[in-house]
C-alpha positions in Angstrom: 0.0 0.0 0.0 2.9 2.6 0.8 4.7 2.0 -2.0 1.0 2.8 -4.1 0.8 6.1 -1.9 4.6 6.7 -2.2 4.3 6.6 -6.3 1.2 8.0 -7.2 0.0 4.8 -9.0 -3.5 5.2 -8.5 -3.5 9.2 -9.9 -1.2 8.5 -12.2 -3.7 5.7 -14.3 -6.7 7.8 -13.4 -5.1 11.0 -15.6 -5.1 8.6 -18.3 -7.8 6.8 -17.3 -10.8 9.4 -17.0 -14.3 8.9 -15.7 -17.2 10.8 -14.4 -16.6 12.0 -11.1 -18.8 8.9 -9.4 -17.9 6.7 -6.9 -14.2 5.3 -7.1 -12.1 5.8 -9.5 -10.5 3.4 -12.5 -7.1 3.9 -11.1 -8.0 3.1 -7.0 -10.0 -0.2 -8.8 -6.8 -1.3 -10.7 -4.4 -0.6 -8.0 -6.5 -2.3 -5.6 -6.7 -5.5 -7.8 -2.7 -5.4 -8.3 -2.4 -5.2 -4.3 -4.6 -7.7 -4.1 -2.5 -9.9 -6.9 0.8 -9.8 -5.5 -0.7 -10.5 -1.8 -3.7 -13.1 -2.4 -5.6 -13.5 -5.0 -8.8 -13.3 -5.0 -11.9 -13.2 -7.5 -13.5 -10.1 -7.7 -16.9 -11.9 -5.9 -14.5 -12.1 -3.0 -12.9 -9.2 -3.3 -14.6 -7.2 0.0 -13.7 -10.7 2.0 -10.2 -10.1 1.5 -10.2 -6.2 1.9 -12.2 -5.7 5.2 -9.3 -7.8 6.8 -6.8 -6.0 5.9 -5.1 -2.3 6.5 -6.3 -1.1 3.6 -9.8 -1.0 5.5 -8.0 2.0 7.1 -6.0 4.0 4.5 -9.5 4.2 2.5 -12.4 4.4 4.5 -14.6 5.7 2.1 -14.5 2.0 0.4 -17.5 0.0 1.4 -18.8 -3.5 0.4 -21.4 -1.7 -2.4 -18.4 0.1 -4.1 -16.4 -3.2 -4.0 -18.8 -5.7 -5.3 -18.1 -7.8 -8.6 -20.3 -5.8 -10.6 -18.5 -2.8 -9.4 -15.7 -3.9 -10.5 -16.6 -5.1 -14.3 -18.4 -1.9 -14.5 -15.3 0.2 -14.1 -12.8 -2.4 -15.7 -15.2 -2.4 -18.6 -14.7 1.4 -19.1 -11.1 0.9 -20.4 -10.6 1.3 -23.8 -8.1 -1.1 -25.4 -6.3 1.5 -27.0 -5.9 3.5 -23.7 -3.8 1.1 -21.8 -0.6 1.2 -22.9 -0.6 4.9 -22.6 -1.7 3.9 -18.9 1.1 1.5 -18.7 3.7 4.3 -20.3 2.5 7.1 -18.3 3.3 5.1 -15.1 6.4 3.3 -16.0 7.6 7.0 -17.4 6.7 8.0 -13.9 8.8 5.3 -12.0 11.8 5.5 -14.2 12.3 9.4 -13.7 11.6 9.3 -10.0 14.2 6.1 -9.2 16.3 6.7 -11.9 16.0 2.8 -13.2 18.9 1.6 -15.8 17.8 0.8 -18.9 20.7 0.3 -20.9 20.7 -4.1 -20.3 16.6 -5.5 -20.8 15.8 -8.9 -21.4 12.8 -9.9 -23.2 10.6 -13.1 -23.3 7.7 -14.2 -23.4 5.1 -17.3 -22.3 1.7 -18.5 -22.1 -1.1 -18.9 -19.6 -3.9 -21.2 -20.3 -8.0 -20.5 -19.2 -10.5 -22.5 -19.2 -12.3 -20.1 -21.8 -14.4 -22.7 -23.9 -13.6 -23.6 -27.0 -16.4 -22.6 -29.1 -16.4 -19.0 -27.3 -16.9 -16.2 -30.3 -15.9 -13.4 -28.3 -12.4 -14.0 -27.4 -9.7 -14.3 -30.3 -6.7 -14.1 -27.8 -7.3 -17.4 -26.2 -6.2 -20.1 -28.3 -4.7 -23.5 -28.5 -1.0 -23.7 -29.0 2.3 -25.5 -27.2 1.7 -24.8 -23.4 4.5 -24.6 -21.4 2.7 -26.1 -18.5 1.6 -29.3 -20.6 -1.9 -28.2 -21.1 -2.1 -28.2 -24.3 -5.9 -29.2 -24.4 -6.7 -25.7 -23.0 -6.9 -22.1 -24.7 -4.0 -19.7 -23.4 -2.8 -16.3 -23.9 0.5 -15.3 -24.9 1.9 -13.1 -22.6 5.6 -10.9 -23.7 7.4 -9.2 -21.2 10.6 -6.6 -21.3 12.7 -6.8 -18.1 15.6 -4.9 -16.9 18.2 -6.8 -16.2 18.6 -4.2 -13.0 16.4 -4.6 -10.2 14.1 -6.6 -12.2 11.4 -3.9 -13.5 8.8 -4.6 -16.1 9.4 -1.9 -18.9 7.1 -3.2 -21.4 4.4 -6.1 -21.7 1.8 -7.1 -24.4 -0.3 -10.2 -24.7 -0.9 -11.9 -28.3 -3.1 -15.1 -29.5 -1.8 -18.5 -27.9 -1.2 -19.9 -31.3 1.0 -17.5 -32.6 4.7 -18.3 -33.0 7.4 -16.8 -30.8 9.6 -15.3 -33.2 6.2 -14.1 -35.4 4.7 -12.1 -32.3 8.3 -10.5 -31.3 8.0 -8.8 -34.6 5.2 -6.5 -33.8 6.1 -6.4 -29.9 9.5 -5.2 -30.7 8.3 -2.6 -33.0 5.9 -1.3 -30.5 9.0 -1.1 -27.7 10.9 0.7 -29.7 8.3 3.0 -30.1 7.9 3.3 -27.3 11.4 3.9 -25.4 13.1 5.1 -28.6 12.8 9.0 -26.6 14.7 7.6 -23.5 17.3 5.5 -25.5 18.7 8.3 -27.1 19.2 9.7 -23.9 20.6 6.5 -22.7 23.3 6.2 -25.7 21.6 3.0 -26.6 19.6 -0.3 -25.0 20.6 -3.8 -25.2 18.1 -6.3 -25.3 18.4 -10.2 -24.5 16.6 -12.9 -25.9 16.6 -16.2 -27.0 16.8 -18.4 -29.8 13.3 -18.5 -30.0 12.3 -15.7 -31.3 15.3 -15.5 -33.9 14.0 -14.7 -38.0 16.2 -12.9 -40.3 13.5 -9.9 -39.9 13.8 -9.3 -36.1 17.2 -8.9 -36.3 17.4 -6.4 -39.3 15.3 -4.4 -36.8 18.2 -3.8 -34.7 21.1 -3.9 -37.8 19.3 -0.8 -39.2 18.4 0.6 -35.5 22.2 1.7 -33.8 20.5 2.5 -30.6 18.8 -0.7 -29.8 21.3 -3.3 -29.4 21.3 -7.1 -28.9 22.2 -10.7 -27.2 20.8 -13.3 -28.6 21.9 -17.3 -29.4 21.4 -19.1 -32.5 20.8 -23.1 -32.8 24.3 -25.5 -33.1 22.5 -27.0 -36.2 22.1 -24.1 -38.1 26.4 -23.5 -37.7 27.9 -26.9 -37.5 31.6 -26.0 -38.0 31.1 -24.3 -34.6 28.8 -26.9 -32.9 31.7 -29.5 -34.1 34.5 -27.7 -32.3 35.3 -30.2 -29.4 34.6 -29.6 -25.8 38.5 -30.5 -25.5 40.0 -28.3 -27.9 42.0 -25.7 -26.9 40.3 -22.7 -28.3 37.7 -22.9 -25.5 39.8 -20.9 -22.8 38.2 -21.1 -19.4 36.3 -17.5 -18.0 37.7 -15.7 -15.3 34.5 -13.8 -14.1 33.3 -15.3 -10.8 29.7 -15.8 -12.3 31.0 -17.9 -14.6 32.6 -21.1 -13.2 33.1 -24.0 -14.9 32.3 -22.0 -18.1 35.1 -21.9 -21.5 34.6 -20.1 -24.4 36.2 -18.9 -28.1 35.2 -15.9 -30.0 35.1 -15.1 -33.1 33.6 -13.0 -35.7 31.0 -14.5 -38.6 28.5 -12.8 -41.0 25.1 -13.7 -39.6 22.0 -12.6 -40.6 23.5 -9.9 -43.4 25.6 -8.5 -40.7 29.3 -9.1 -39.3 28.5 -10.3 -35.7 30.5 -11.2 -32.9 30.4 -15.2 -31.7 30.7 -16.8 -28.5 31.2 -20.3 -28.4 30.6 -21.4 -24.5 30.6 -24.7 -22.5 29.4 -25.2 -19.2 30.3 -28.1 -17.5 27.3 -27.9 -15.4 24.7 -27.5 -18.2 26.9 -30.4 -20.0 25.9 -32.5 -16.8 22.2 -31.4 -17.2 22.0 -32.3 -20.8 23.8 -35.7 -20.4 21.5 -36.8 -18.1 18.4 -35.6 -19.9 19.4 -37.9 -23.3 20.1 -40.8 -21.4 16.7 -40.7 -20.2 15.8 -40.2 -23.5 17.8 -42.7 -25.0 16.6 -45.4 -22.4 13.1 -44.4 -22.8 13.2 -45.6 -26.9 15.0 -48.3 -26.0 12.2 -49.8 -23.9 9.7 -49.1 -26.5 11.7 -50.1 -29.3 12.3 -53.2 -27.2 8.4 -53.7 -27.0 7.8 -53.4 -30.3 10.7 -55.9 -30.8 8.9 -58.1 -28.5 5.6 -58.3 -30.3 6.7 -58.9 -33.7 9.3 -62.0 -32.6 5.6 -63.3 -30.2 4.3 -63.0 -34.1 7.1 -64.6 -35.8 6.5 -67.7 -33.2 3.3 -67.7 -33.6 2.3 -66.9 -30.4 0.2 -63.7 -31.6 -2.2 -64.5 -34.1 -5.0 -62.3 -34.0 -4.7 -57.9 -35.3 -4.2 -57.0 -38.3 -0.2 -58.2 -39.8 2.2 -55.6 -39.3 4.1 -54.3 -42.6 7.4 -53.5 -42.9 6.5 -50.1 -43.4 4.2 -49.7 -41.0 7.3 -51.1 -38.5 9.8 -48.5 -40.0 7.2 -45.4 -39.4 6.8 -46.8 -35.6 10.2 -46.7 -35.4 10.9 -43.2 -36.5 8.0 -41.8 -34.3 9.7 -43.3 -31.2 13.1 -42.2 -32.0 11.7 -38.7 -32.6 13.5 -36.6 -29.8 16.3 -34.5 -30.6 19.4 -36.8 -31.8 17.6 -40.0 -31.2 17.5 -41.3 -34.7 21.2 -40.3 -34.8 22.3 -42.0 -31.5 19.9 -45.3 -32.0 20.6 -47.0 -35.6 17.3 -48.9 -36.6 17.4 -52.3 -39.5 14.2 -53.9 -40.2 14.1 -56.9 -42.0 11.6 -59.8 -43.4 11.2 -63.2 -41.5 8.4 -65.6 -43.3 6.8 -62.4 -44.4 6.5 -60.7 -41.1 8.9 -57.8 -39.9 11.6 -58.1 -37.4 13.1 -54.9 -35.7 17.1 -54.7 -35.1 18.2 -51.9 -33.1 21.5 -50.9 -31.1 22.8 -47.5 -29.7 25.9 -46.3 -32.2 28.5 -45.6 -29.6 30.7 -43.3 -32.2 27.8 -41.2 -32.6 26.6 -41.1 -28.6 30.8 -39.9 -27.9 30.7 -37.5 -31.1 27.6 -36.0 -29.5 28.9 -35.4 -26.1 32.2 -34.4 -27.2 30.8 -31.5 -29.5 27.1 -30.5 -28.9 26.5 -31.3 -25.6 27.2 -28.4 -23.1 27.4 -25.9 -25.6 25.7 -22.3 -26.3 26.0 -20.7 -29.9 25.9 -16.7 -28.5 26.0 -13.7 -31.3 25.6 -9.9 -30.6 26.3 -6.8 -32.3 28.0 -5.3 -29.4 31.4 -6.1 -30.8 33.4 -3.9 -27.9 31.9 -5.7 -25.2 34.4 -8.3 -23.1 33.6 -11.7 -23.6 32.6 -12.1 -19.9 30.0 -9.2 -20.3 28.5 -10.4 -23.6 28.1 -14.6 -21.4 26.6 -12.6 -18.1 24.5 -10.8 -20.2 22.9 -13.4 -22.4 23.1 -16.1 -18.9 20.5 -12.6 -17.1 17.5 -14.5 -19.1 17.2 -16.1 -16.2 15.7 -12.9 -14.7 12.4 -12.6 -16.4 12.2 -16.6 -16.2 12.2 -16.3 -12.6 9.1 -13.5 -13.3 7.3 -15.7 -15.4 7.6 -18.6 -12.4 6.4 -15.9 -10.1 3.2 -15.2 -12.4 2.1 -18.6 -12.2 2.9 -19.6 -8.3 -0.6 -20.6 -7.0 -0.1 -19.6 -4.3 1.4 -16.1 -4.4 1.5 -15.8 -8.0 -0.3 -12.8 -9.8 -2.0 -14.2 -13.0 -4.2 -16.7 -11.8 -7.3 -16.8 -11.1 -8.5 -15.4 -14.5 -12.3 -15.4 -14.7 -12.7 -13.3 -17.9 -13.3 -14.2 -21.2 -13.2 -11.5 -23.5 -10.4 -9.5 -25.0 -10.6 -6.2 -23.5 -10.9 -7.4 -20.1 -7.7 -10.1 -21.1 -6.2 -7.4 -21.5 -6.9 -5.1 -18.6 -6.3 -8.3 -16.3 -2.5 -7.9 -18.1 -2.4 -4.3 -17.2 -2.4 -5.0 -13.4 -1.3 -8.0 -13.3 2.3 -6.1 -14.4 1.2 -3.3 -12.5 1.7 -5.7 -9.3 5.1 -7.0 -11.0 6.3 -3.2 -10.8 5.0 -3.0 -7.4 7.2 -5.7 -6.2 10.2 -4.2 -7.8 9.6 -0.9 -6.1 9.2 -3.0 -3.3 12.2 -5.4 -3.9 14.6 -2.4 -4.4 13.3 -0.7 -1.4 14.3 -3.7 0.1 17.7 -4.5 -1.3 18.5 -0.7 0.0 18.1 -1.7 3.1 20.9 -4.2 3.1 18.5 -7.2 3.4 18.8 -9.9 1.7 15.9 -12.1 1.1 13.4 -13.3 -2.0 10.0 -12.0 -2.7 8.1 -15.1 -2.0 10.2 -14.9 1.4 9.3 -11.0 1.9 5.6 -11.5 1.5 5.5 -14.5 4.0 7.4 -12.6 7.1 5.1 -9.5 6.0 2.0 -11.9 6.1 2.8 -13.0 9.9 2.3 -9.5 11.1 -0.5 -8.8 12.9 -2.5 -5.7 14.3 -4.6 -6.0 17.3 -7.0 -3.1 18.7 -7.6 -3.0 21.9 -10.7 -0.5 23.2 -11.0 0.1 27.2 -13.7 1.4 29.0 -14.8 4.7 28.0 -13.4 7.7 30.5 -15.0 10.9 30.5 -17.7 9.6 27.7 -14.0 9.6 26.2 -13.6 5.6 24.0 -9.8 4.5 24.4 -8.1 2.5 22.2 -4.4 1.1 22.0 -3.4 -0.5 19.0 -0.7 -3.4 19.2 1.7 -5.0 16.8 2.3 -8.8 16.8 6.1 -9.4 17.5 8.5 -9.3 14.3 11.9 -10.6 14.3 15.0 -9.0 13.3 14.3 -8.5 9.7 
């Protein structure tokens, strides 16, 4: 709530946000629901449950149960044009930056999906789709949501939500021109913004948008396929020169310069010993898990061969090879697990073994490797790695967003596209609220997480205690639970 007061949130949105003077404002109904987002959230039904037992009871007496009831609420929310909020979202951020003076010169960018339970055949909603969800629910509509982070205290510069089916790399083309837009003003002041991103989003258009931009700059990664000769160099060779920077154990790396998307780029090859680990492990799972299906299938057709299984319909040889390839469809599988089908008295028999040379060619070159290209070619080496490893940032964001339990997104109730997109607005507006908060924080020479913040905060306790009236005179005593140190 201070931090609210302290910045102005709620007048700032309503002098972009105007309504008739009745009743509460836009702005105190958007602040209110990003409180309420990045402390417990609620539906709007149960909004007045939640605020009666809290301080805010106190800071805005005016607020009744009437004035906070669901209908209330979609009322005002309703009122917002969808044109109008990202001049909300600017006029605040604008506000924020110039008051903390926020560094904007290193901002990484990403983006992710959250899936509703918006039905399928609903007409009014062409955000929600069906697409890859992150969270395996792919037989649910989600929204795309894109996010621009700095890579200092973690604020939210930019966001934008998109259709759930559309591609990474297709939707960063119209969200990167509209940031640019946006904070071309303040980058010219800056002398220039680098942006981080990943692999994802690469397309030979997004990155002529910063070739034929100097002031927006990049950090991006490209896939080993796509540059064998630099995917092939060995995890032994002695190019790879291990990085002194302190972030950056267990980490080699070789530069170099190659001609990349029209444009001479700079080119870090890394390995990290620790992702190598990671990766290992993750395709000899893989690897075991074809082998016991292959093994299976091997099973069934020798049980046919011997007569054992009569009855289905009589495998082809064809039909045996396509099996095959769909269970050796992970990444290197069909390299890594050699496959012979043959004929025995006209039914099929599977042959399959793990090629050895290929399995050490594969940990020897790919494995542990990152492919990183930039266009800041007077950059150290250690800067350009730190930079393009600071992705983790808006990951841990993203987890944030979809924590039940303290997370901001969910519950989503709506089901149209403006209100989508007004639950977006302060759902980031409570991201920004917890960096204000976060920094205010850090300041203090305290070192703790959010999550861990917001629980010590969520212990404390006020109890009011009213004595007997004296002199037709009510006293009260108000009294803190006890806090520890922090």
């Amino acid at each position: 709530m201070k931090i609210v007061q302290d910045f102005k949130i709620i007048q700032t949105l309503d002098s972009t946000l105007h309504k008739r003077s009745q009743g509460l404002t836009t702005g105190f109904y958007l602040g209110l629901a990003a409180i309420n987002r990045g402390i417990e959230s609620v539906s709007k039904r149960s909004m007045w449950n939640w605020y009666k037992n809290t301080i805010l009871l106190r800071a805005f007496p005016e607020v009744d149960q009437k004035s906070l009831s669901s209908q209330r609420f979609w009322d005002n929310m309703s009122t917002i044009n969808e044109y109008k909020i990202k001049p909300a979202w600017m006029n605040l951020i604008n506000s924020v930056l110039e008051h903390e003076k926020i560094d904007i010169s290193k901002v990484s960018y990403d983006g992710t999906n959250f899936y509703s339970f918006i039905h399928f055949f609903n007409s009014h909603c062409s955000l929600a789709q069906r697409g890859k969800n992150k969270q395996g629910r792919g037989d649910l509509k989600q929204i795309n949501y894109a996010l621009f982070c700095t890579r200092q205290d973690h604020f939210p510069l930019y966001f934008d939500v998109y259709e759930g089916n559309r591609h990474d790399s297709k939707a960063f083309e119209n969200v990167i021109d509209n940031f640019f837009e946006a904070f071309l003003s303040k980058v010219h002041n800056e002398k220039g913004m680098t942006i981080v991103f990943d692999k994802g989003n690469n397309s030979d258009a997004n990155f002529k948008k910063f070739i034929t931009d100097s002031e927006f700059h990049f950090v991006g990664s490209v896939k080993p396929d796509d540059h064998k000769e630099l995917a092939m160099i060995s995890n032994n060779d002695e190019s790879l020169k291990p990085v002194s920077h302190p972030r950056l154990d267990q980490v080699k790396a070789f530069r170099t310069q190659k001609n990349i998307y029209g444009k001479n780029l700079t080119v870090i090859v890394t390995f990290n010993n620790t992702l190598y680990t990671s990766q290992l492990q993750s395709i000899n799972n893989e690897i075991n898990k074809c082998i016991g299906k292959l093994s299976l299938l091997s099973s069934k057709l020798e049980n046919r061969i011997a007569k054992i299984i009569t009855k289905g319909k009589k495998p082809t040889k064809e039909s045996i090879q396509r099996q095959a390839a769909s269970i050796r469809s992970g990444q290197h599988m069909k390299k890594l697990i050699s496959v012979r089908v043959t004929d025995c008295n006209g039914i099929p028999r599977l042959n399959y073994h793990l090629n050895n040379t290929a399995f050490a060619e594969l940990c020897d070159t790919y494995l542990g490797k990152n492919i990183i290209i930039t266009d800041n070619a007077h950059w150290t080496t250690e800067e350009i790695i730190v930079s393009y490893r600071s992705q983790y940032i808006i990951e841990d964001v993203f987890k944030q967003m979809k924590d039940r339990k303290t997370g901001s997104w969910w519950p989503m109730f709506h089901w149209t596209d403006q209100m989508i997109r007004v639950h977006a607005l302060y759902c980031s507006i409570t991201l920004l609220i917890r960096a204000l908060m976060m920094k205010k924080i850090q300041k203090a020479g305290i070192s703790i997480s959010i999550n861990r913040a917001q629980e010590k905060l969520s212990k404390i306790r006020e109890v009011l205690n009213v004595f007997p009236p004296k002199r037709k005179k009510k006293v009260s005593q108000s009294t803190i639970s006890k806090m520890d140190e922090t």
